[in-house]
C-alpha positions as CSV (number, residue, x, y, z in Angstrom):
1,X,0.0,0.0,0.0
2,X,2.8,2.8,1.2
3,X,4.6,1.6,-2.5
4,X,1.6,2.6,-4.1
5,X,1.0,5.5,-2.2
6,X,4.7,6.7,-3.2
7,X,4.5,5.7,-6.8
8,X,1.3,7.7,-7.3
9,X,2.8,10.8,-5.5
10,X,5.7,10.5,-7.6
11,X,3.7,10.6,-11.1
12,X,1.4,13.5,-9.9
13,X,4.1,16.3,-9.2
14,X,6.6,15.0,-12.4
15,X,5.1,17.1,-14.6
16,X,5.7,19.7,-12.4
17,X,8.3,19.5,-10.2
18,X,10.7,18.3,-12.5
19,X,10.9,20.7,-14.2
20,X,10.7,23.3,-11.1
21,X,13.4,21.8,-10.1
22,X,15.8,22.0,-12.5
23,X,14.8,25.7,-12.9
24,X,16.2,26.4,-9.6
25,X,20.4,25.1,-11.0
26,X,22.2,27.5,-11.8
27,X,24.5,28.1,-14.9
28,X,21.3,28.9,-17.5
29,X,22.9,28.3,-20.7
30,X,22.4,31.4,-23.1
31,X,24.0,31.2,-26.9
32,X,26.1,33.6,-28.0
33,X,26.0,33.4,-31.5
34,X,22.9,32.5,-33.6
35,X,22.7,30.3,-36.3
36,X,19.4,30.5,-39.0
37,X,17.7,27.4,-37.8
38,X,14.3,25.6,-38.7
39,X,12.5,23.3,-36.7
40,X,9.9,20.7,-36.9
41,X,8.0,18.1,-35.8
42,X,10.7,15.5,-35.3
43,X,14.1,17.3,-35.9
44,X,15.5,20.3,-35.5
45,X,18.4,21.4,-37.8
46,X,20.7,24.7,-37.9
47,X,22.9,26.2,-40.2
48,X,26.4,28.2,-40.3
49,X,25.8,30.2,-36.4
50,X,26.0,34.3,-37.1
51,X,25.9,36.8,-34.4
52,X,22.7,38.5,-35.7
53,X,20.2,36.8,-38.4
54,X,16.9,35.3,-38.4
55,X,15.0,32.0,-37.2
56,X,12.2,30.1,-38.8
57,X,10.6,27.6,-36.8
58,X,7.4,25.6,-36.8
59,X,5.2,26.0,-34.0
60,X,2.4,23.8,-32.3
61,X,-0.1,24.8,-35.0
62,X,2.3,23.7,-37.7
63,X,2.5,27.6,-38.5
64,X,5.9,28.7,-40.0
65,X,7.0,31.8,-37.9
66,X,10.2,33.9,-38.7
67,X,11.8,35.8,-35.7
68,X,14.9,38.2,-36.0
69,X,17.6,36.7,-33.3
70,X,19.1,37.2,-30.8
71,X,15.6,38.3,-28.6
72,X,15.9,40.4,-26.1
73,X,11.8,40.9,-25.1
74,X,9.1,38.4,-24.8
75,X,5.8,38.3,-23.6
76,X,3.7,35.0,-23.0
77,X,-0.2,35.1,-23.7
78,X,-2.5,32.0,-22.6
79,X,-2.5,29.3,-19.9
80,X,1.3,27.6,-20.0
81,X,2.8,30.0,-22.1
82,X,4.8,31.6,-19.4
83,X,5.2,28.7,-17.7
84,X,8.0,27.0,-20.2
85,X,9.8,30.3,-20.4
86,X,10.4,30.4,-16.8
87,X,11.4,26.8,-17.3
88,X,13.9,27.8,-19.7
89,X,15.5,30.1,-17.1
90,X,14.5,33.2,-20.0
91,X,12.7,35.7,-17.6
92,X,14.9,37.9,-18.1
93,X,13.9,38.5,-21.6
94,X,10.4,38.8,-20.6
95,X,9.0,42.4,-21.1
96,X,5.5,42.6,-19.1
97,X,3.5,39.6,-17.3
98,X,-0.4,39.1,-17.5
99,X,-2.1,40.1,-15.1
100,X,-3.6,36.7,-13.6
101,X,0.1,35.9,-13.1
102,X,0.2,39.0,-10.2
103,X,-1.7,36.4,-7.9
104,X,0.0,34.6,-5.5
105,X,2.1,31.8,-6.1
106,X,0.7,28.7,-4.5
107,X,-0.4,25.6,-7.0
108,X,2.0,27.3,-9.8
109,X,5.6,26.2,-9.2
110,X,6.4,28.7,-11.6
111,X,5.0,31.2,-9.4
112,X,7.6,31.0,-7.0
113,X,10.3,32.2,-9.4
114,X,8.3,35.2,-10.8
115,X,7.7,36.6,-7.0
116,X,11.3,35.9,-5.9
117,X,12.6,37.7,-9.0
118,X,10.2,40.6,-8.7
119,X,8.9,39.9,-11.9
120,X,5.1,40.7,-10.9
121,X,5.9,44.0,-11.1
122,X,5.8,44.3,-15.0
123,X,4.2,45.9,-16.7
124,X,0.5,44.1,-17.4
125,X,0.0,43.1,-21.1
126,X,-3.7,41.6,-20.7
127,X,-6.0,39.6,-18.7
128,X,-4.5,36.0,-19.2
129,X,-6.5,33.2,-18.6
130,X,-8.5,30.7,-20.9
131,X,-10.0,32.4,-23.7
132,X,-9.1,35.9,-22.8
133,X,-9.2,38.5,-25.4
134,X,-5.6,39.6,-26.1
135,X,-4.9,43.4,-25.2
136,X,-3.2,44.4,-28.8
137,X,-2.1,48.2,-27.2
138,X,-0.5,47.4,-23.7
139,X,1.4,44.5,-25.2
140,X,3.0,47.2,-28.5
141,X,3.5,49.5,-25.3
142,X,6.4,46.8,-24.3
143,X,7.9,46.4,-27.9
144,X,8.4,42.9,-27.7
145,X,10.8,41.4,-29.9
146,X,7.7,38.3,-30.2
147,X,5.4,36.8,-28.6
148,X,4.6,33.5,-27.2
149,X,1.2,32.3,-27.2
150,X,-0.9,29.0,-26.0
151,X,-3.6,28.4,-28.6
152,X,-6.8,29.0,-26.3
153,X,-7.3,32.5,-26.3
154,X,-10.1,34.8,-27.6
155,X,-7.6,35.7,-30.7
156,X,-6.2,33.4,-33.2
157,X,-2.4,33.6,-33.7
158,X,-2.4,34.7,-37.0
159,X,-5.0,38.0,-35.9
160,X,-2.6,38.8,-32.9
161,X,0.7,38.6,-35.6
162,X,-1.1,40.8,-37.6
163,X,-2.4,43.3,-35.6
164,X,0.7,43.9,-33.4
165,X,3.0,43.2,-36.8
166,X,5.1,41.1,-34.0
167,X,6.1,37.3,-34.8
168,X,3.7,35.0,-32.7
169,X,4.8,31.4,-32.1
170,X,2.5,28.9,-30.3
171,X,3.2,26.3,-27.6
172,X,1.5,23.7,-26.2
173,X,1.2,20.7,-24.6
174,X,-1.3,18.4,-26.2
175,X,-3.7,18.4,-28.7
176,X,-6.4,18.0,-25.9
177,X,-7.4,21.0,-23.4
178,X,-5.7,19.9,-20.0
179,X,-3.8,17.1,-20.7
180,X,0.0,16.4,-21.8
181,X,1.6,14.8,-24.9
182,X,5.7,14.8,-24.3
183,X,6.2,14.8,-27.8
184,X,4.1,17.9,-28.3
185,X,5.4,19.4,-24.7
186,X,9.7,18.7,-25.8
187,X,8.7,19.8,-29.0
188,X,7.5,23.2,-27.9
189,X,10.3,23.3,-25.3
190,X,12.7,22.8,-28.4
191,X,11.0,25.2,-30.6
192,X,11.2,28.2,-27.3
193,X,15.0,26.9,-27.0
194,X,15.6,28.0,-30.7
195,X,13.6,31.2,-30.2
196,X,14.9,32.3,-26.9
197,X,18.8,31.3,-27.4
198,X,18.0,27.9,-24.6
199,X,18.7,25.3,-27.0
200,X,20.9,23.2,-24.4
201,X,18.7,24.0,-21.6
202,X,15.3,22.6,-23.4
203,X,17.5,19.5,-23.8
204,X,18.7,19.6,-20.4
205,X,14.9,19.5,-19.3
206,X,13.7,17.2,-21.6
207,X,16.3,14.4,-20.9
208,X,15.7,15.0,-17.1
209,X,11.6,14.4,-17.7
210,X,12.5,11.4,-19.6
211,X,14.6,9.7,-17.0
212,X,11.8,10.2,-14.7
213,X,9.5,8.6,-17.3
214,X,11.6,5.7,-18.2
215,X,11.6,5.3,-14.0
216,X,8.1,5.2,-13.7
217,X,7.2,3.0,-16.4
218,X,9.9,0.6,-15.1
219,X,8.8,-0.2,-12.0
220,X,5.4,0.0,-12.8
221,X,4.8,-1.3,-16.7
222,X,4.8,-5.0,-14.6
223,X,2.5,-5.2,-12.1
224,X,-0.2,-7.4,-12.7
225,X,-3.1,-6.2,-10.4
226,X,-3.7,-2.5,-10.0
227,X,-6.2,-0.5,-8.4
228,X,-9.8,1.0,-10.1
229,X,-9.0,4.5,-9.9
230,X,-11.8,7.8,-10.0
231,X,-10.2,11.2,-10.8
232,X,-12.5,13.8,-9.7
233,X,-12.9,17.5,-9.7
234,X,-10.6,18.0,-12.9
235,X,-10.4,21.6,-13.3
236,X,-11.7,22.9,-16.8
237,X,-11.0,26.8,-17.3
238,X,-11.5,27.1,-13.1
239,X,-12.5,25.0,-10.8
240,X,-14.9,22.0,-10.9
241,X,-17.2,19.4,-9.2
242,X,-16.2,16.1,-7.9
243,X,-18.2,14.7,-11.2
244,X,-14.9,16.4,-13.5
245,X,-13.1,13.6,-14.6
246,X,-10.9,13.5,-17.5
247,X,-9.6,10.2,-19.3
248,X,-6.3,9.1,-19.9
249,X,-5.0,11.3,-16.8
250,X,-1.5,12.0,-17.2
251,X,-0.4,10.3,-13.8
252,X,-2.3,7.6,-14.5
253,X,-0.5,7.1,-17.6
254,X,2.9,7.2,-16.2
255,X,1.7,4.7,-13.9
256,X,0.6,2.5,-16.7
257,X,-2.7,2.6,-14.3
258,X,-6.3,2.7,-16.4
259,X,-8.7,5.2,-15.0
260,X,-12.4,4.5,-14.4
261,X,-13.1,7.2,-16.8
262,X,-11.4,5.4,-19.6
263,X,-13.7,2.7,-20.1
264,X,-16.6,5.4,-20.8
265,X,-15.6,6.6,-24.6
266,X,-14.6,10.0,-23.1
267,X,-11.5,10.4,-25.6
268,X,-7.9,10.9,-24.2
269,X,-7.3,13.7,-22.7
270,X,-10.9,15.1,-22.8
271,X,-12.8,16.4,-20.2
272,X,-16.5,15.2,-18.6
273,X,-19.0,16.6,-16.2
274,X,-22.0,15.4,-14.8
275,X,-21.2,11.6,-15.1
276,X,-22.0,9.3,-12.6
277,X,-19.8,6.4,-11.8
């Protein structure tokens, strides 16, 4: 019982505290020179490095996006947006903060860093939140050199780029609202490396994640009778009842531990209310 108790503790904060943790080592690796570079879903591939030039890199939309190097502003629009730039040790590039990030810190490990820092004094570029509208003037007041947006706000990327006339590149991590794919999450990591100058420290965080995976899965992917498992009270743009649920729960998965929810065609990743089990 206390194994299982540890071994579901452990999946619930890796997604997390991993990589909370390794934002708190020092030595942030920043490139000095910049090399034209294109990246996509599988590979990511530069060419001769230059001090000053341009990168084009395919985002999570599968848009192409161009961005002059090296950046020296960003701002981070949308639910997890800010998140991986704090993860790539690059808040010192950012130029304002929304203003749902001024809260306090507890539940976002992130948090922590942008209070110690002071960084929640920025200046406030828009709302933030799920399906926000973007404020187009206070985030031009900040110049920003681009912008980094998740993909469920009020605006589409391609309005926000056009309207501001700055490059907008799009990170995420899934497909579905809430839940995590690695290969879409180390992809966007990879992409902000490029954009940001962290291409070693994206790797440095994605080989870290996957250790933990691989650990998970291998003292787990064996074990022959596992418990029946209700996740309640997922949260879906705010809080929720105890009758939120969400299949395919990434904890569960790392566990290689079916949910009840699973069994009840709610596809991967989505979520459900008002269900009883």
């Amino acid at each position: 019982m206390r194994k299982t108790i540890y071994l579901g503790i452990a999946a619930l904060v890796i997604l997390a505290l991993s990589a909370y943790y390794l934002s708190q080592q020092p030595g942030a690796i920043q490139r000095t020179t910049t090399p034209t570079a294109q990246t996509t879903a599988a590979t990511t591939t530069t060419t001769t490095p230059s001090s000053v030039g341009t990168v084009e890199v395919v985002d999570a939309l599968g848009r192409r996006v161009s961005v002059k190097v090296p950046v020296s502003r960003v701002v981070a629009l949308g639910p997890g947006a800010l998140r991986l730039v704090v993860y790539l040790n690059a808040t010192d590039k950012l130029a304002g903060i929304e203003g749902i990030e001024r809260r306090p810190p507890q539940g976002r490990d992130y948090g922590y860093i942008l209070w110690a820092k002071n960084l929640t004094s920025l200046p406030v570029i828009g709302q933030g939140g799920p399906d926000s509208p973007v404020n187009f003037e206070a985030i031009m007041r900040v110049s920003p050199d681009v912008i980094i947006m998740s993909p469920v706000l009020a605006n589409s990327p391609d309005q926000v780029q056009e309207e501001t006339g700055i490059p907008v590149v799009v990170v995420s991590y899934s497909n579905a609202v809430g839940g995590v794919n690695f290969t879409t999450l180390f992809q966007s990591l990879r992409t902000l490396g490029i954009v940001l100058g962290r291409e070693e420290r994206a790797e440095e965080l994605i080989r870290y994640m996957e250790s933990l995976i691989q650990d998970l899965n291998r003292r787990t992917a064996n074990i022959t009778q596992r418990p029946k498992v209700y996740v309640g009270a997922i949260s879906y743009k705010g809080g929720q009842p105890f009758e939120s649920t969400m299949a395919n729960f990434p904890p569960l998965v790392l566990l290689n531990t079916p949910g009840v929810a699973d069994n009840y065609g709610i596809p991967p990743g989505a979520k459900s209310t008002g269900r009883h089990f």
